[in-house]
Backbone as XML, in Angstrom:
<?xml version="1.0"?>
<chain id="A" units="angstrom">
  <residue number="1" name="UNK">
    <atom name="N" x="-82.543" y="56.073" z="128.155"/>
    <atom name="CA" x="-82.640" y="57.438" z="127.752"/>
    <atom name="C" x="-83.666" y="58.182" z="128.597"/>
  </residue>
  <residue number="2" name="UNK">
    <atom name="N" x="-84.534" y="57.601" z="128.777"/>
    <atom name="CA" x="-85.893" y="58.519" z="129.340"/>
    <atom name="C" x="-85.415" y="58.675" z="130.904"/>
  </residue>
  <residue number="3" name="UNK">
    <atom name="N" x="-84.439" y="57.663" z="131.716"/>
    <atom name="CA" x="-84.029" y="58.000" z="133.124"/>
    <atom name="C" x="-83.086" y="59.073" z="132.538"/>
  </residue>
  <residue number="4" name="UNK">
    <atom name="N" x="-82.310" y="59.237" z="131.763"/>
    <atom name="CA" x="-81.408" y="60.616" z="132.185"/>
    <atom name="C" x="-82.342" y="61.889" z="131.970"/>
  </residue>
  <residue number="5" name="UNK">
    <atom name="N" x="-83.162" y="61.772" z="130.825"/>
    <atom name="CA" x="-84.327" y="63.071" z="130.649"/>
    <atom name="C" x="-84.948" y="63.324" z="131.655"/>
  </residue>
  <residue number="6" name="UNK">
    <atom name="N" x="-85.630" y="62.110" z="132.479"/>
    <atom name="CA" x="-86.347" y="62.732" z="133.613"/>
    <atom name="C" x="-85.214" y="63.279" z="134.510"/>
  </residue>
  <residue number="7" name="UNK">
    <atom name="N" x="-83.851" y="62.435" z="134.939"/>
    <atom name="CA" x="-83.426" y="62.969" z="135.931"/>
    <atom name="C" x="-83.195" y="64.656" z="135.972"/>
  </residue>
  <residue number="8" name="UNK">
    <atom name="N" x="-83.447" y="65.041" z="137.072"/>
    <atom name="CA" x="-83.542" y="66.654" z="137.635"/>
    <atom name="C" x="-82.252" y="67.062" z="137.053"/>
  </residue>
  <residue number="9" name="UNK">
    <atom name="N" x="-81.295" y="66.706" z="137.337"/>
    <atom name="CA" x="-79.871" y="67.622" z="136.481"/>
    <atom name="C" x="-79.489" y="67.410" z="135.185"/>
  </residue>
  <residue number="10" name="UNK">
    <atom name="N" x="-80.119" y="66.417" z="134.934"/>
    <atom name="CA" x="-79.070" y="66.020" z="133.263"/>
    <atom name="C" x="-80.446" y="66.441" z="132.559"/>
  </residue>
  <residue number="11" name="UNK">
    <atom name="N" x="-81.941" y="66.103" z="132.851"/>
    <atom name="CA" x="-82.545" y="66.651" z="132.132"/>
    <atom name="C" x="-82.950" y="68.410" z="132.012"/>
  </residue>
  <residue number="12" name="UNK">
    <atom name="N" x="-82.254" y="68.739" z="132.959"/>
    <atom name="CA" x="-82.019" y="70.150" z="132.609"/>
    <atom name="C" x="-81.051" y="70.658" z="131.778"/>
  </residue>
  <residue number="13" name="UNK">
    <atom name="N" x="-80.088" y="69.788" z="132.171"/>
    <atom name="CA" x="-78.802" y="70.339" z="131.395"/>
    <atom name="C" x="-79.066" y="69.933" z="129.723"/>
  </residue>
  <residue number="14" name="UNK">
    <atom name="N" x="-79.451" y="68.895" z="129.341"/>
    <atom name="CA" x="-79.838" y="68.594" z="128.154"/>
    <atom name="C" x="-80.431" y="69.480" z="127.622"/>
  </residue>
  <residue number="15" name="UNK">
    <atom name="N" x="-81.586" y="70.061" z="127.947"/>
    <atom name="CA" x="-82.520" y="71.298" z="127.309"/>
    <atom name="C" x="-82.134" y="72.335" z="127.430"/>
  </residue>
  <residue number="16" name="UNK">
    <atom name="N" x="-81.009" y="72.634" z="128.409"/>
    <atom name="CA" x="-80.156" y="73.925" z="128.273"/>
    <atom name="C" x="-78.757" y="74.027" z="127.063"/>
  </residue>
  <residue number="17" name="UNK">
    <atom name="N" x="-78.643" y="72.432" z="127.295"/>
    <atom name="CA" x="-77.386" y="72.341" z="125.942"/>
    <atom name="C" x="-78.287" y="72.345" z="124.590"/>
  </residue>
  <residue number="18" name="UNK">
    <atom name="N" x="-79.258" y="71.955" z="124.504"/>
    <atom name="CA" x="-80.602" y="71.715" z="123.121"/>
    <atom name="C" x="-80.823" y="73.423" z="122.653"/>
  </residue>
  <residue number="19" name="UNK">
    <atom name="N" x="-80.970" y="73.977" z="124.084"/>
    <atom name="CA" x="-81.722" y="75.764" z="123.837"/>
    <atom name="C" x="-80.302" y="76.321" z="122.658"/>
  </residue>
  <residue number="20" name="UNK">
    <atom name="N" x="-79.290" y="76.167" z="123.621"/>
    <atom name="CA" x="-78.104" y="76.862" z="123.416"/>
    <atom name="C" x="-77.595" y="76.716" z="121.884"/>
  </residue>
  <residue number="21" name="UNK">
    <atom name="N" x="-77.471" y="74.995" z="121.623"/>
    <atom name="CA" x="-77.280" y="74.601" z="119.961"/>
    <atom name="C" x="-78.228" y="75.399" z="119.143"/>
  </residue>
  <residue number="22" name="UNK">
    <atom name="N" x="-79.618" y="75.684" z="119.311"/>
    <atom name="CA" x="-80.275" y="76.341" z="118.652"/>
    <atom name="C" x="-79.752" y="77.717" z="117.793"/>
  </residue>
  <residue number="23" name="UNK">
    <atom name="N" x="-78.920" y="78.167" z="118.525"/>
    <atom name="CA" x="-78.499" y="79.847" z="118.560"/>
    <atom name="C" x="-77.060" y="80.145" z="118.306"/>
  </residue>
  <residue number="24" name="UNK">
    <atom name="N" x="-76.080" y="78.713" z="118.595"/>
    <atom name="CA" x="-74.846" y="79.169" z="118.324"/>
    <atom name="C" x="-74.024" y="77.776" z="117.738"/>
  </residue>
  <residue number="25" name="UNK">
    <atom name="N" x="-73.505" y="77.815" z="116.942"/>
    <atom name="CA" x="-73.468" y="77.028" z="116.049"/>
    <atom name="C" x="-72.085" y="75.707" z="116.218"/>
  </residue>
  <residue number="26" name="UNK">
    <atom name="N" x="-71.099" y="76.694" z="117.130"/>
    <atom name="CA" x="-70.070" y="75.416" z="117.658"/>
    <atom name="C" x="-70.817" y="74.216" z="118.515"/>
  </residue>
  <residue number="27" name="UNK">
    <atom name="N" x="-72.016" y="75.033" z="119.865"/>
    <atom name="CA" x="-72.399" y="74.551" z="120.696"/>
    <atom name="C" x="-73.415" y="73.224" z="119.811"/>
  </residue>
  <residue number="28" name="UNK">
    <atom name="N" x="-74.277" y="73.537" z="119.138"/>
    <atom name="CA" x="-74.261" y="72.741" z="117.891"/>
    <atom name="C" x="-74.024" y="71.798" z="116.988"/>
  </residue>
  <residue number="29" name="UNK">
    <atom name="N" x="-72.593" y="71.924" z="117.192"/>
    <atom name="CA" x="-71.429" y="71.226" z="116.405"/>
    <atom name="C" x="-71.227" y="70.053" z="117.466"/>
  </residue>
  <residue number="30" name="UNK">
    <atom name="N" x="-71.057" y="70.333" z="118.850"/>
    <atom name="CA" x="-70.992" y="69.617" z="119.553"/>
    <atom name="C" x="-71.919" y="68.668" z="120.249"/>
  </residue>
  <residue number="31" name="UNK">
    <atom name="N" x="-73.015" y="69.407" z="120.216"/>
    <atom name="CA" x="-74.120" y="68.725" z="120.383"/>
    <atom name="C" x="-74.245" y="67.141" z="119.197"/>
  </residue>
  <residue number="32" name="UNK">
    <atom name="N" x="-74.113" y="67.569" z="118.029"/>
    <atom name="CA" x="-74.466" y="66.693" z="116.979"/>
    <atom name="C" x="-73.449" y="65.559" z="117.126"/>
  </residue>
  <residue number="33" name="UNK">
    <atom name="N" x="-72.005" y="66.148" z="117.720"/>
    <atom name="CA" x="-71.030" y="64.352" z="117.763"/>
    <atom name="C" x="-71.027" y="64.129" z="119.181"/>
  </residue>
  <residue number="34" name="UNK">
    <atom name="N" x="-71.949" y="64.715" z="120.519"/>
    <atom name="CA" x="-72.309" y="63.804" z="120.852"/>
    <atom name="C" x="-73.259" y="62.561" z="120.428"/>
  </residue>
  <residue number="35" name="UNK">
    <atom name="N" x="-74.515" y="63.634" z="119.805"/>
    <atom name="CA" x="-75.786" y="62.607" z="119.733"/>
    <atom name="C" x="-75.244" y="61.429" z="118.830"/>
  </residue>
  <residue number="36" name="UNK">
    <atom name="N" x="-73.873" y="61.681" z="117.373"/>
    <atom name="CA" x="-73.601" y="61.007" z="116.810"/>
    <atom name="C" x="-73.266" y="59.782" z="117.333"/>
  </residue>
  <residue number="37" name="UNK">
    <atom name="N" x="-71.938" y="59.814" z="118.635"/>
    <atom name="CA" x="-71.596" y="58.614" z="119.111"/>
    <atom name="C" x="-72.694" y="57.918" z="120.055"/>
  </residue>
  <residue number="38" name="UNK">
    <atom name="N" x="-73.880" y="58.360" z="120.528"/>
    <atom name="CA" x="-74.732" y="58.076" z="120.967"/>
    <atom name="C" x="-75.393" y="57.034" z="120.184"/>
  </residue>
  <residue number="39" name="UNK">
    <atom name="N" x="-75.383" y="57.792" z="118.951"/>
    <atom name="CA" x="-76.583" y="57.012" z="117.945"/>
    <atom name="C" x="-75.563" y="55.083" z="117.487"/>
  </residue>
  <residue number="40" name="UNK">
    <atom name="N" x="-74.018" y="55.735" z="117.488"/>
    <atom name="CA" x="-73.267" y="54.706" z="117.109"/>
    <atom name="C" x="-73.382" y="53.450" z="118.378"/>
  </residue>
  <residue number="41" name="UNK">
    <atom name="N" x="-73.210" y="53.941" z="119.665"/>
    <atom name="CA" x="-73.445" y="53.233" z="120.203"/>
    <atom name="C" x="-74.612" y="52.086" z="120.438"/>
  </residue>
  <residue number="42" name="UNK">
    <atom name="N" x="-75.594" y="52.454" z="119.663"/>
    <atom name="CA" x="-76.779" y="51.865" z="120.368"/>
    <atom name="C" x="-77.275" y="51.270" z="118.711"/>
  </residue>
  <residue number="43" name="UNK">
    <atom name="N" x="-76.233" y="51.655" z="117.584"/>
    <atom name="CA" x="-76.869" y="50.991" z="116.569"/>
    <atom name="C" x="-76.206" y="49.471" z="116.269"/>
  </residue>
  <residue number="44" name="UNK">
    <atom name="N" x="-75.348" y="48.944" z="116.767"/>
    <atom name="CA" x="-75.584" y="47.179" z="116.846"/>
    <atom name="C" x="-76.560" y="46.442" z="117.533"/>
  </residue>
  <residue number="45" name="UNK">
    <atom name="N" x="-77.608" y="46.841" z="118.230"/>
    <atom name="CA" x="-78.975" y="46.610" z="117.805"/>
    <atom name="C" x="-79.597" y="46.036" z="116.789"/>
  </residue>
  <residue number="46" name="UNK">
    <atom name="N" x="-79.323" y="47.086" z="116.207"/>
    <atom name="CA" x="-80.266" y="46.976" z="114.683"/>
    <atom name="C" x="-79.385" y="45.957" z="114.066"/>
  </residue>
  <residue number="47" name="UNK">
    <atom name="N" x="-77.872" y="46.329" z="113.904"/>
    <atom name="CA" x="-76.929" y="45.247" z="113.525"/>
    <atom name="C" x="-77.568" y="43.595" z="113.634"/>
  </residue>
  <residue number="48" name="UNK">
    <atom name="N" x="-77.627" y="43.450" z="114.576"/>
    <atom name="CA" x="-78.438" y="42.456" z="115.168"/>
    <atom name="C" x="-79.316" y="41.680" z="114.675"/>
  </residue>
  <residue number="49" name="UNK">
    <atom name="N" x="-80.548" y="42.751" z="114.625"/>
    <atom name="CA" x="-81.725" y="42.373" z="113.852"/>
    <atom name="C" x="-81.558" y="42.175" z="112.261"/>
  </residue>
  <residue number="50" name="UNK">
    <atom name="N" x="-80.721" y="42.754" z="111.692"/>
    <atom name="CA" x="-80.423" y="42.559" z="110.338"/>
    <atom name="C" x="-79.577" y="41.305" z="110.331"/>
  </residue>
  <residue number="51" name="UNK">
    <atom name="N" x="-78.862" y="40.896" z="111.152"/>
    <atom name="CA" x="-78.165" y="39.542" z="110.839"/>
    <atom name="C" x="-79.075" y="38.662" z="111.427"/>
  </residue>
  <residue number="52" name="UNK">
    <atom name="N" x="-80.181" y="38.736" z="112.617"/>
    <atom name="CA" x="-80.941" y="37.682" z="112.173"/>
    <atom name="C" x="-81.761" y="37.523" z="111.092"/>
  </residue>
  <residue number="53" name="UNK">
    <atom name="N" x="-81.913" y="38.503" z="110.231"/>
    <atom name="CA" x="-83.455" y="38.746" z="109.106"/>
    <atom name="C" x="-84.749" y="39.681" z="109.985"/>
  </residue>
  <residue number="54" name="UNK">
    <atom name="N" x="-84.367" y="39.805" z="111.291"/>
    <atom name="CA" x="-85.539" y="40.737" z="111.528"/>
    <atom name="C" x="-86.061" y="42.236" z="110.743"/>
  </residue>
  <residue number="55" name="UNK">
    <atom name="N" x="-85.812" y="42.598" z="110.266"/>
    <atom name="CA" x="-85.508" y="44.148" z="109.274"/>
    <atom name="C" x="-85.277" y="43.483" z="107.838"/>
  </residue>
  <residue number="56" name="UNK">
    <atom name="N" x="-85.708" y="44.343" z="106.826"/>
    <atom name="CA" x="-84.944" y="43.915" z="105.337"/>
    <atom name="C" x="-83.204" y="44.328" z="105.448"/>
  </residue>
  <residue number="57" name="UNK">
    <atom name="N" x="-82.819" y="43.597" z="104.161"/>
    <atom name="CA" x="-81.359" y="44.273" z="104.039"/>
    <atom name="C" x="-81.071" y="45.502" z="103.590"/>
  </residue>
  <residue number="58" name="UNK">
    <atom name="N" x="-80.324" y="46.269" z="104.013"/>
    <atom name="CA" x="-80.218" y="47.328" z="103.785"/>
    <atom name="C" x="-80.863" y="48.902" z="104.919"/>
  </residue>
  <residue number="59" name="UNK">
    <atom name="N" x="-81.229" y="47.934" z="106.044"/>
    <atom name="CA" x="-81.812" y="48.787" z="106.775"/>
    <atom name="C" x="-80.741" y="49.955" z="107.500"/>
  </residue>
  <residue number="60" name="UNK">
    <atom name="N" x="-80.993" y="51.127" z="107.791"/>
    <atom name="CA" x="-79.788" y="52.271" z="107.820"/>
    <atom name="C" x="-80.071" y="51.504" z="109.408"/>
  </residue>
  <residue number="61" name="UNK">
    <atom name="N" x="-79.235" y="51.510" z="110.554"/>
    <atom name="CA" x="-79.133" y="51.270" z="111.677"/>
    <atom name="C" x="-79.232" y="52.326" z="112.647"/>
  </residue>
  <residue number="62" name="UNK">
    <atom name="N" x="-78.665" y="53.537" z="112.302"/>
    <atom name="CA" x="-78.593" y="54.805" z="112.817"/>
    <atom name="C" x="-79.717" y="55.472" z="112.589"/>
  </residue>
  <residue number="63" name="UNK">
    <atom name="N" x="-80.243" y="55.196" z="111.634"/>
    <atom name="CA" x="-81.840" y="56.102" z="111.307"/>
    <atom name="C" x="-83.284" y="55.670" z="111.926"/>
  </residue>
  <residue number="64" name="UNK">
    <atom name="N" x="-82.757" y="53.984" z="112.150"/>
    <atom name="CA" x="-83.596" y="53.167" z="113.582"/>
    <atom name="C" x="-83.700" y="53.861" z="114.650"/>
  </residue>
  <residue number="65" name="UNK">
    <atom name="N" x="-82.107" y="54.106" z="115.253"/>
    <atom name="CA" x="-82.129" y="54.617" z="116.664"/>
    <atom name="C" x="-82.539" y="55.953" z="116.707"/>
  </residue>
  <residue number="66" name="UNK">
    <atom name="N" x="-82.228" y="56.658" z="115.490"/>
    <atom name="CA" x="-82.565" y="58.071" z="115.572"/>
    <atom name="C" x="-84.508" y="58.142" z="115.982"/>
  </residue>
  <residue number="67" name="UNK">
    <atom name="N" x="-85.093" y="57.382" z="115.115"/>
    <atom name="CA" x="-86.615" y="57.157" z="115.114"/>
    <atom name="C" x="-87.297" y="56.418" z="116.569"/>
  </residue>
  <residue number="68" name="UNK">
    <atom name="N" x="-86.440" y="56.006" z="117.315"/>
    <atom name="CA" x="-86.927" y="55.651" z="118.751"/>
    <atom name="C" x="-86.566" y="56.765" z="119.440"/>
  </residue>
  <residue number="69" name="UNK">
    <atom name="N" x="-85.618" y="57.678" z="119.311"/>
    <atom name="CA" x="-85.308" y="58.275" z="120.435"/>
    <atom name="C" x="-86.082" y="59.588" z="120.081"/>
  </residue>
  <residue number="70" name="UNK">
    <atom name="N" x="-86.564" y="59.652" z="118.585"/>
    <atom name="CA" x="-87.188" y="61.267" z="118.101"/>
    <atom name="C" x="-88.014" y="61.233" z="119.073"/>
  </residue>
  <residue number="71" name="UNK">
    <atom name="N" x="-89.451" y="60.548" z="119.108"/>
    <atom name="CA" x="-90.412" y="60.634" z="120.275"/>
    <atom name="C" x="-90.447" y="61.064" z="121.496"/>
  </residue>
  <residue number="72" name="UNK">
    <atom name="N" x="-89.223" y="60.663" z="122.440"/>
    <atom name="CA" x="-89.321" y="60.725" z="123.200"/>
    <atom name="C" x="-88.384" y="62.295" z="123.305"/>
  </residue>
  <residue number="73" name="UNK">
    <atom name="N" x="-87.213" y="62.918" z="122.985"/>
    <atom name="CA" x="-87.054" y="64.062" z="122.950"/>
    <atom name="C" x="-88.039" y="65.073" z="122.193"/>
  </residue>
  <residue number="74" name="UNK">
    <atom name="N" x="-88.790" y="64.697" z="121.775"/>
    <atom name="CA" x="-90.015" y="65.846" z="121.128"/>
    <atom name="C" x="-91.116" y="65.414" z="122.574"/>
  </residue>
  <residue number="75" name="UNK">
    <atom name="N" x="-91.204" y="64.793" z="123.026"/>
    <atom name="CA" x="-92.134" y="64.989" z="124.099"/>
    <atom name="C" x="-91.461" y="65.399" z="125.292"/>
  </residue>
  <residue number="76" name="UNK">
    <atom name="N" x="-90.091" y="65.328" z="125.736"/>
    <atom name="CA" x="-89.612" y="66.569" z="126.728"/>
    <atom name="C" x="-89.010" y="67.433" z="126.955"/>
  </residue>
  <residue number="77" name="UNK">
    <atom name="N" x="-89.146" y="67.817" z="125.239"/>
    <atom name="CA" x="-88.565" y="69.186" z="124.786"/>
    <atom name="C" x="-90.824" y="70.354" z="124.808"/>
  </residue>
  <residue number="78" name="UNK">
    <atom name="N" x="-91.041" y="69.207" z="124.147"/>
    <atom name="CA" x="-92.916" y="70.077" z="123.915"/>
    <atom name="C" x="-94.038" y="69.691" z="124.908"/>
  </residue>
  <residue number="79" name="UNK">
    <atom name="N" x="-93.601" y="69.096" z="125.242"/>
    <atom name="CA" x="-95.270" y="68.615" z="126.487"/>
    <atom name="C" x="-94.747" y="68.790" z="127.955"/>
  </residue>
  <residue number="80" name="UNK">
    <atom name="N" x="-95.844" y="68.738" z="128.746"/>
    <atom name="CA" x="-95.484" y="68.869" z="130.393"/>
    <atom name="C" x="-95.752" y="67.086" z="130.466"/>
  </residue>
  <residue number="81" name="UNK">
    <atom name="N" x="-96.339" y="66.067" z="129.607"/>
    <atom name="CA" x="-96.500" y="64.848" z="129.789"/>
    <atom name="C" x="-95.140" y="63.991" z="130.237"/>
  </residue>
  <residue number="82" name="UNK">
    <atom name="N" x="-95.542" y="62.663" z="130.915"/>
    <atom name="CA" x="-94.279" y="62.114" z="131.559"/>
    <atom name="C" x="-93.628" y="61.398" z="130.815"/>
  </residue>
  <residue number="83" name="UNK">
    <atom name="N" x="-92.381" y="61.245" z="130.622"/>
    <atom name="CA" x="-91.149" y="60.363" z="130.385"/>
    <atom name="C" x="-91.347" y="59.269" z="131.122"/>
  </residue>
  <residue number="84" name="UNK">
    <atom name="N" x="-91.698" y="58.112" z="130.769"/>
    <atom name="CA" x="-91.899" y="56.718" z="131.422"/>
    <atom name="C" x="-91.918" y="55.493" z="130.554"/>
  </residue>
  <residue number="85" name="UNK">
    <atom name="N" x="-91.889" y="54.666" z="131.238"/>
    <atom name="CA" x="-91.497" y="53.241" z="130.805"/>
    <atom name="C" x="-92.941" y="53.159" z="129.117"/>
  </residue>
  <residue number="86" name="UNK">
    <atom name="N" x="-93.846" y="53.301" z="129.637"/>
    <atom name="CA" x="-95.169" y="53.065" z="128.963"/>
    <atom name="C" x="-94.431" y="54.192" z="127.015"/>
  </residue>
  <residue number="87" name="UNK">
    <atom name="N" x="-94.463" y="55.172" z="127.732"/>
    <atom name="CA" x="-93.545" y="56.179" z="126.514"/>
    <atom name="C" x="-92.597" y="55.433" z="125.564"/>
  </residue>
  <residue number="88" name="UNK">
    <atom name="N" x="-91.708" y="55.044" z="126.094"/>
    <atom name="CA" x="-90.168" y="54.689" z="125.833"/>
    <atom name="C" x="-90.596" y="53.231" z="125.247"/>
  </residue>
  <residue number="89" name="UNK">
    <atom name="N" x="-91.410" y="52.635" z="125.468"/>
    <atom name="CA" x="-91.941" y="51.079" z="125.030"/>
    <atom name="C" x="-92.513" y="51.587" z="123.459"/>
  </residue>
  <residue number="90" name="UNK">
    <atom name="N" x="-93.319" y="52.556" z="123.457"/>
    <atom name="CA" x="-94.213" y="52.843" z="122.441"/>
    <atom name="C" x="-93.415" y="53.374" z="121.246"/>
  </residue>
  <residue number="91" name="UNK">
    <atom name="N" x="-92.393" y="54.167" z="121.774"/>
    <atom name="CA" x="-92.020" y="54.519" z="120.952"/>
    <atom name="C" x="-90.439" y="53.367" z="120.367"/>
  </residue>
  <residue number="92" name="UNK">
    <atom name="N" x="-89.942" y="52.483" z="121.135"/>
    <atom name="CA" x="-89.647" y="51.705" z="120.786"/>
    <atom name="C" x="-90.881" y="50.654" z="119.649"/>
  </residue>
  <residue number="93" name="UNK">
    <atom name="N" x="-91.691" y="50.254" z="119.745"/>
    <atom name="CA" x="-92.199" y="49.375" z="118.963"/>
    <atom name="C" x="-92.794" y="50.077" z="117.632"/>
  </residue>
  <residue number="94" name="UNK">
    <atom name="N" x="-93.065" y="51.521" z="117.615"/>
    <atom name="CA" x="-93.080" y="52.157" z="116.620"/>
    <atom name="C" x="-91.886" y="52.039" z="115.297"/>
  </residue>
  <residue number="95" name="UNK">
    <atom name="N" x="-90.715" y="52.289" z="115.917"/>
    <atom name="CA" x="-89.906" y="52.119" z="115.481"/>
    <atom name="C" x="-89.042" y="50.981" z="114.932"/>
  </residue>
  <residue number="96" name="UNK">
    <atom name="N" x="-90.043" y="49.975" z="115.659"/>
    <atom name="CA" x="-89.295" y="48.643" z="115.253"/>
    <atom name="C" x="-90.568" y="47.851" z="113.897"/>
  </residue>
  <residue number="97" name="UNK">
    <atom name="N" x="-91.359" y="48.695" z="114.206"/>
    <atom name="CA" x="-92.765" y="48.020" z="113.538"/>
    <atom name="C" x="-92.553" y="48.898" z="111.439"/>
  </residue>
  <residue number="98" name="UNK">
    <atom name="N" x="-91.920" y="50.033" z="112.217"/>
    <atom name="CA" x="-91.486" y="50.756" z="110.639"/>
    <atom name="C" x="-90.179" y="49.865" z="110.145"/>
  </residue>
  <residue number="99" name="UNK">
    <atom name="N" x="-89.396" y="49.928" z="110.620"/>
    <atom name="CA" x="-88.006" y="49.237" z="110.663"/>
    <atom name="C" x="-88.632" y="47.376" z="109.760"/>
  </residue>
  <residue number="100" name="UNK">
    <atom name="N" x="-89.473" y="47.255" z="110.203"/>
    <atom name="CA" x="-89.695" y="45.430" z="109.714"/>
    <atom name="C" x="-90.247" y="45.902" z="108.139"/>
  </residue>
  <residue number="101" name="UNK">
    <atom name="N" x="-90.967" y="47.083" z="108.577"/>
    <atom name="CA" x="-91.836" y="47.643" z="107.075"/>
    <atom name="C" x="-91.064" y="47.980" z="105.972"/>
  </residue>
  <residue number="102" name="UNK">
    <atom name="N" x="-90.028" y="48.168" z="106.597"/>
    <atom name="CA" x="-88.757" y="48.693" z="105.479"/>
    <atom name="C" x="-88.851" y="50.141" z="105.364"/>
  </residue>
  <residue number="103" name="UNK">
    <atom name="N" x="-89.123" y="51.141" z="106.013"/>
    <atom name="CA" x="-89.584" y="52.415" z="106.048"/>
    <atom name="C" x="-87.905" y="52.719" z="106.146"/>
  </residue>
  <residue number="104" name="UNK">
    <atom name="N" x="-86.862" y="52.238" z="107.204"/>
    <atom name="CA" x="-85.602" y="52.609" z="106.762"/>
    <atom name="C" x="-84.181" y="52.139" z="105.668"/>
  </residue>
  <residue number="105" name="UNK">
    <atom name="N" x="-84.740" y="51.473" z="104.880"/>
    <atom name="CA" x="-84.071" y="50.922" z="104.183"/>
    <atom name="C" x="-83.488" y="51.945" z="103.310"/>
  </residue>
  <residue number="106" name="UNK">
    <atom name="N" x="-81.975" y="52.300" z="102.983"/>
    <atom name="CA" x="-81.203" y="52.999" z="102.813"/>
    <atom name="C" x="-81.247" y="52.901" z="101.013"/>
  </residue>
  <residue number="107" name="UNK">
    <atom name="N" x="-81.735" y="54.079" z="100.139"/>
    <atom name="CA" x="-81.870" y="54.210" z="98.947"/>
    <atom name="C" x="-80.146" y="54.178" z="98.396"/>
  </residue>
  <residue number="108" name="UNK">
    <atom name="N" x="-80.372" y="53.152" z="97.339"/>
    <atom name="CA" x="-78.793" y="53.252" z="97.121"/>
    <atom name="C" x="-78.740" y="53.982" z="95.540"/>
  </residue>
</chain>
């Protein structure tokens, strides 16, 4: 994630498709089932970790990935700070350190 943000065209285009959802509501619409299949993609991961026991049961999988990737789009949507490996680590283990805590475990 953090190589397409830094890269010069897609991370422009991202914050120009981000500005735009803000204000008009199809653009929006579309925005959200990309990020959706995004989020689907990358949540057998978590799948993962729940079938070994890493996470409690019941952990939402999608609300994992959503919580690694918040960080790093709030820092190159709000800061001039860099998108880098050191970033993308941190905010990975944040997320995995809530995730063991049970912070996403899905209220039934």
């Amino acid at each position: 994630m953090c190589r397409t943000l830094v890269n010069p065209r897609q991370g422009a285009l991202f914050k120009a498709v981000i500005a735009a959802a803000a204000g008009d509501p199809e653009t929006a619409e579309s925005l959200h089932g990309f990020y959706a299949v995004r989020v689907e993609e990358w949540a057998p991961c978590v799948r993962e970790a729940l079938a070994r026991g890493e996470v409690p049961a019941g952990t939402d999988p999608h609300e994992v990935i959503r919580a690694v990737s918040a960080p790093l789009y709030y820092r190159f949507l709000t800061t001039a700070l860099p998108l880098d490996d050191t970033a993308a680590d941190r905010s990975a283990a944040a997320a995995a350190a809530a995730a063991r805590a049970g912070a996403y475990v899905q209220e039934v």
